[in-house]
N, C-alpha and C positions, 0 to 999 in steps of 0.2 A: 541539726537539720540534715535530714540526708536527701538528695537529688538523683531522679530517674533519669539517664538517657541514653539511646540508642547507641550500637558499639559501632561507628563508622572509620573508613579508611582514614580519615583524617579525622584527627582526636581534635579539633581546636573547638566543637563546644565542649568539652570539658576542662581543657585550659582553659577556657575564659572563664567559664565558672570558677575553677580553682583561684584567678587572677581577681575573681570578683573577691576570695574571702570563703565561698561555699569547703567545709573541709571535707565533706564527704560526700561523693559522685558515686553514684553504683551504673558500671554500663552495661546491658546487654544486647545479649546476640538476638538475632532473630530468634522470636519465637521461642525462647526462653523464658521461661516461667519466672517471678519473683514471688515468694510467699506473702502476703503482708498482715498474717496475723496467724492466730493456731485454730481460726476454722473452717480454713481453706478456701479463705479467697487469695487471687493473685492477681497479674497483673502482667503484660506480657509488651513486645514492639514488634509493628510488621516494617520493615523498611521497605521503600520501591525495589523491583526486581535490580535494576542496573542501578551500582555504586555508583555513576556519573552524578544521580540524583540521590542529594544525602536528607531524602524526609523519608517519616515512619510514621505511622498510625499508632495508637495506642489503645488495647484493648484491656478493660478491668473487669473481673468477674469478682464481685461482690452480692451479699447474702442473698444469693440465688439470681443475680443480676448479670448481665452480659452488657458492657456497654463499648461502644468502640467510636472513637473519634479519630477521624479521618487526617487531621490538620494537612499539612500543604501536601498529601502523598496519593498520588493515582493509583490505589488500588485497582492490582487487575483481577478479574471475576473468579480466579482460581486461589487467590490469597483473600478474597473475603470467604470462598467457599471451604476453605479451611480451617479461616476461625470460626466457623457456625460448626466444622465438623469439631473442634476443640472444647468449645462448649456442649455439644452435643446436642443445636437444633438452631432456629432463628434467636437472631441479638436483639435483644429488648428495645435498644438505643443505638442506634446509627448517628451520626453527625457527618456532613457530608459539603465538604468543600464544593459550592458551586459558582465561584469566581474565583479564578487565579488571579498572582500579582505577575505583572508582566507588562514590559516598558516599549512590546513590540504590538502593535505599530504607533503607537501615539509618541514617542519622542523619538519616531521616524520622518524625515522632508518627502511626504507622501501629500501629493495634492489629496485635499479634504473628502472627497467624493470616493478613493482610494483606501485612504484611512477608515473613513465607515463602512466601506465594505467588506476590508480583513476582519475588522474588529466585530461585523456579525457573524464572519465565519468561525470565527475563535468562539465568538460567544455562545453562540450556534454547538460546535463540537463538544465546547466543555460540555453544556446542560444534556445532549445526548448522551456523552460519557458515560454523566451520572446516574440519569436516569437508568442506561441499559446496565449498570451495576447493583442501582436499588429490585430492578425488576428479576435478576438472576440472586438476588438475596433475600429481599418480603422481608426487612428488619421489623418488630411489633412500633417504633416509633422511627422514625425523621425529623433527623434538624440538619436544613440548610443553612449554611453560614458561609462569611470570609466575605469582603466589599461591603458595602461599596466602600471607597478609598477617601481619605479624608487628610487630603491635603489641606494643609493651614497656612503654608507659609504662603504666602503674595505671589513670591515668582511660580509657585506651581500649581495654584489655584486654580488655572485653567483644564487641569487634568479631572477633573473631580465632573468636567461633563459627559464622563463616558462613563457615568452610571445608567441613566436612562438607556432603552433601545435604541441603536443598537449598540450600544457601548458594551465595552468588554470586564466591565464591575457590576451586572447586577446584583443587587442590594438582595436582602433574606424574602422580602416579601415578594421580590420578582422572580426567586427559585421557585418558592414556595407555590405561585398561581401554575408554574412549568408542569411542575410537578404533579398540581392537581390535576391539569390537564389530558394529562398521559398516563396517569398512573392513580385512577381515579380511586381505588380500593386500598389508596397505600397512607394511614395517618403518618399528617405532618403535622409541624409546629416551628414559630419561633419563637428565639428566646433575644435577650436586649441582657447586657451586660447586669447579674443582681437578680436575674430572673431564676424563677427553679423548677422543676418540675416533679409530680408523684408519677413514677412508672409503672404504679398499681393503675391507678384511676386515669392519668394521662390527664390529669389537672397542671394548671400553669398558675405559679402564683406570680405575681407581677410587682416589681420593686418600684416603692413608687416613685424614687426620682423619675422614673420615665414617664408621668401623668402628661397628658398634653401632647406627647410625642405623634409625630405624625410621616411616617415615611414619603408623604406626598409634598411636606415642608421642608424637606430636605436640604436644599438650599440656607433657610431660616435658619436654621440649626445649627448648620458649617457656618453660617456669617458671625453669629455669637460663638459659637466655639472656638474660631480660630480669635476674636475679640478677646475671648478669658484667657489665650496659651500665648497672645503674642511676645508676653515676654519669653517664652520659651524657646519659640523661633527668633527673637534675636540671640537669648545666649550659644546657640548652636552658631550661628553666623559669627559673633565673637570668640566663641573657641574653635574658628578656624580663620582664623585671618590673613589675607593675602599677603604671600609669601614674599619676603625681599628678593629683588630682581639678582640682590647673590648670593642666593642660594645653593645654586648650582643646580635648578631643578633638573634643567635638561642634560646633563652628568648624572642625576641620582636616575633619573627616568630610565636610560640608558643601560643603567646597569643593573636596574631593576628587572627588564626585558632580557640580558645578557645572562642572569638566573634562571629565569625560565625557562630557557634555549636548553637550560643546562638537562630540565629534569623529564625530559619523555620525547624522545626520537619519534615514535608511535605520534603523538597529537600532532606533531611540526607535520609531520607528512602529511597527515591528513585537515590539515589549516591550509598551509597551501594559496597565502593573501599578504596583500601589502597593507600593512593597517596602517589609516593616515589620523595622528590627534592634533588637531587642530587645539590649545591651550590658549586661552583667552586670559589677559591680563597680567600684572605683574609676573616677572620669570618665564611669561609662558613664549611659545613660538609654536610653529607646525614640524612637526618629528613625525617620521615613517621606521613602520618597523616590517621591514620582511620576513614571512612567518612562513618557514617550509624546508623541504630537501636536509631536515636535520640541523638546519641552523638558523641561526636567525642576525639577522643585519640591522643594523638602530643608524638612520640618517636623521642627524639633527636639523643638519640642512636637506630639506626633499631633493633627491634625485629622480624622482620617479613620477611619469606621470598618470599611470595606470594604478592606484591604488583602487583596491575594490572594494571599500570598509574607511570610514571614517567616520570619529569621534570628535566631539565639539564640547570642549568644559571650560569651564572657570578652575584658573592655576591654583585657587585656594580646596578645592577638592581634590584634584590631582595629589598637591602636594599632601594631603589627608591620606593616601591610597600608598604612597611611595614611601611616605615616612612609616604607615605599619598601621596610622590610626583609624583606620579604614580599611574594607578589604573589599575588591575589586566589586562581588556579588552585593555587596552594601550602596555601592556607587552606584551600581545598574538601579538596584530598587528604589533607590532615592528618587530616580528619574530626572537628575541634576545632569541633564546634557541631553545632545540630539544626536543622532546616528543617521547614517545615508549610506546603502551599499550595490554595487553592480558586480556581478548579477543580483539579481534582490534573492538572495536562497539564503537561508539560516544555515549557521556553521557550529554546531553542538559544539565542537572541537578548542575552538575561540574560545566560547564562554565557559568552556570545561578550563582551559588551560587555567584563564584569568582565576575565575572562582576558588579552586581548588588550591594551586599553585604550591602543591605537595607532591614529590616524587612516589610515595606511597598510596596516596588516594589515585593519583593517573596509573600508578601502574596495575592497581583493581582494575581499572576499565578496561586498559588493554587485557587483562584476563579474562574479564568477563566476556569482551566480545571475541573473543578467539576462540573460545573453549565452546562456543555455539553449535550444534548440530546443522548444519544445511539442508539436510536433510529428509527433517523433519516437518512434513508438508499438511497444508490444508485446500479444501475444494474452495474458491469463490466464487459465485456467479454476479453477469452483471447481465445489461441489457445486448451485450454483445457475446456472451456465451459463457464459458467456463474456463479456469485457468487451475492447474496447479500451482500453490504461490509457500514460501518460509511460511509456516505457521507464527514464528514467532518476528517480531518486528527488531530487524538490525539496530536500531536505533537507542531503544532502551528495554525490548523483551517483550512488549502488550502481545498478547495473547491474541493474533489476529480473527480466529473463531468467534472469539466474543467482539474483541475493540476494533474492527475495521468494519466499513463501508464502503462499497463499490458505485461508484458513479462516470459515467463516460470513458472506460477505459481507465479509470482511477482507482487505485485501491490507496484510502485515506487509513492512516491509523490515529484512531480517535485518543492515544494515551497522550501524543503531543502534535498532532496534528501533522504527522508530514505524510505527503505523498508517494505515490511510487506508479511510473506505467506499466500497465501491465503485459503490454507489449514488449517492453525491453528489462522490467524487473528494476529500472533507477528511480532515486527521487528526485521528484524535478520542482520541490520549492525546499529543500534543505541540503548540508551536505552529510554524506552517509552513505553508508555501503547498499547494495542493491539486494531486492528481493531475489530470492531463487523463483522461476516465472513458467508456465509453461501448457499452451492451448490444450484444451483435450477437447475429445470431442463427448459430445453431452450423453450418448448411449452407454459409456463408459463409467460414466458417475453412477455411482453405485453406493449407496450406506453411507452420504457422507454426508456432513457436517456443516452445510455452506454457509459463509458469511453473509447478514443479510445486504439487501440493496436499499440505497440510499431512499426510496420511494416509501421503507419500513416507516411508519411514524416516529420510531424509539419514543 
């Protein structure tokens, strides 16, 4: 059996495949052709622009076919216009992520009224996203997919109500009505796990386990399902069992963080926080870790009382994360804990650190975002006038041409939603480097190219 997958700074899916037993991984680079037979179909990977983020799309061209599926990757409007230029016209088959997995803000200490408010704006940007990518592409089919989320275990069952509106997991069918909306000339479909489709005819054959299925009984569904898997969620609870109180967690913790310190000067700097974990149960305690100026400080006992970041888990995940069986990004998506922070801004830098936690993968990023042009600019207009602003988005590269929207002196970049004023070029709900920014006056704008405003339907 030989295994496809993308050639990232940090190889550890392919270790874990090879740890699985898999003996033969083929990686490639962007954009890299694989042959997969002698009459010339292949098969290729687009990764996100910025190595911070290790997803790719997958594109296969078979007997005469163009199909690309999107999985967790935000193409931006110039790497889908690529692969149509590669195939040489529109993709027969688009699949198109239009719920992210993302633990922000619902196992955030956000009063509730709070909480559904971010979670329409997230919801809100994803589906714009996509859409303004299906509309600068016209693929001959659509499938929306990814959500809703299907928690089973007891403790975290409460998360599965933010599929409805305005929750931040609409389900297939809730893309799918988006979609028609906006994009009324553009065939869509979905598909249910066993389902298949003719890309001649655009026939759906439908597997009949799913007979009776009903996305409006949603609930129904998840109540029996999580009834069939329960033993499954408890073996997962048994093969992490709280840790003896000596274990030394808060020594292994320690110096767990004492590694990380070790491998990227570049992310400390730009972290720049005192993270506080609060560690619940056996072994646990509350530990601070000062994160910045190049190094980083582990108090077991808090000294500080200005932490701006705080974590809240159970010591039997923790200890899951520290001993190696777990990796920090696994932790986040489980959603097995609650986070609180002041200032409330997102800190890519944090979750880059934890995530990655390869001196190799971090120092991609500080490549990628140095080697940037500043440059290289684009027009935006809003309701307050015109700006030269970075074409491209400090963050992780979105193509602000096509991915931003201008609203009240805001220019939003829709690849992951952060902000930026356009007054002073900062962003003022994450941490991150500032736009290049700059008034013109509107006689000036000439031949250009403006990003639309926020009042555009998308």
């Amino acid at each position: 059996m030989w295994v496809v997958v993308p050639r990232y700074p940090l190889p550890i899916l392919r270790t874990r495949l090879q740890a699985a037993g898999v003996r033969h991984v083929i990686e490639l680079d962007a954009w890299e052709r694989l042959p997969l037979n002698t009459r010339g179909d292949w098969m290729t990977v687009i990764p996100e622009q910025s190595p911070m983020c290790h997803d790719a799309a997958i594109m296969v061209v078979a007997s005469g076919r163009a199909i690309m599926h999107t999985n967790d990757a935000r193409l931006s409007l110039t790497q889908a216009r690529r692969a149509m230029a590669e195939v040489g016209g529109p993709l027969d088959f688009m699949a198109v992520q239009m719920s992210g997995a993302s633990w922000h803000p619902i196992c955030y200490e956000y009063p509730d009224d709070v909480t559904a408010q971010i979670c329409a704006e997230k919801r809100t940007g994803k589906l714009e996203a996509v859409t303004r990518l299906l509309r600068g592409t016209q693929p001959s089919l659509v499938m929306p997919y990814a959500g809703p989320p299907c928690f089973l275990d007891p403790a975290l069952r409460h998360h599965n109500r933010w599929i409805p509106e305005p929750g931040i997991f609409p389900d297939p069918a809730q893309a799918a009505r988006w979609l028609g909306d906006r994009l009324p000339g553009q065939p869509t479909l979905t598909l249910l796990p066993g389902d298949s489709v003719d890309l001649g005819s655009q026939r759906v054959f439908s597997d009949p386990h799913w007979d009776g299925f009903s996305w409006d009984d949603l609930e129904g569904y998840l109540d029996a399902y999580a009834a069939r898997r329960a033993h499954e969620v408890a073996a997962v609870h048994a093969a992490h069992p709280e840790p003896d109180p000596a274990s030394a967690l808060d020594e292994r913790f320690a110096e767990h963080f004492r590694r990380l310190a070790s491998m990227s000067g570049y992310f400390l700097e730009r972290i720049g926080l005192t993270l506080r974990f609060e560690v619940t149960g056996p072994a646990g305690g509350t530990w601070d870790v000062a994160l910045g100026e190049r190094e980083v400080d582990v108090h077991l006992t808090p000294r500080r009382r200005d932490a701006q970041y705080r974590l809240r888990l159970e010591s039997r995940w923790m200890d899951a994360v520290i001993s190696g069986r777990a990796r920090w990004e696994e932790l986040f998506l489980s959603l097995r804990f609650s986070a609180w922070r002041s200032p409330d801004v997102y800190n890519d830098y944090l979750v880059g650190l934890l995530k990655h936690a390869d001196p190799s993968a971090l120092d991609a990023v500080e490549a990628y975002e140095t080697s940037r042009d500043p440059a290289d600019t684009v027009v935006v207009s809003g309701e307050g006038g015109n700006w030269e602003v970075s074409r491209f988005c400090p963050h992780a590269g979105e193509d602000l041409q096509h991915g931003g929207v201008v609203s009240g002196g805001v220019l939003r970049c829709l690849g992951h939603n952060f902000d930026f004023d356009l007054s002073t070029g900062q962003c003022v709900n994450a941490r991150c480097d500032p736009i290049v920014t700059r008034r013109i006056d509107h006689n000036k704008v000439r031949h250009a190219e403006n990003v639309t405003s926020s009042a555009d339907p998308a």
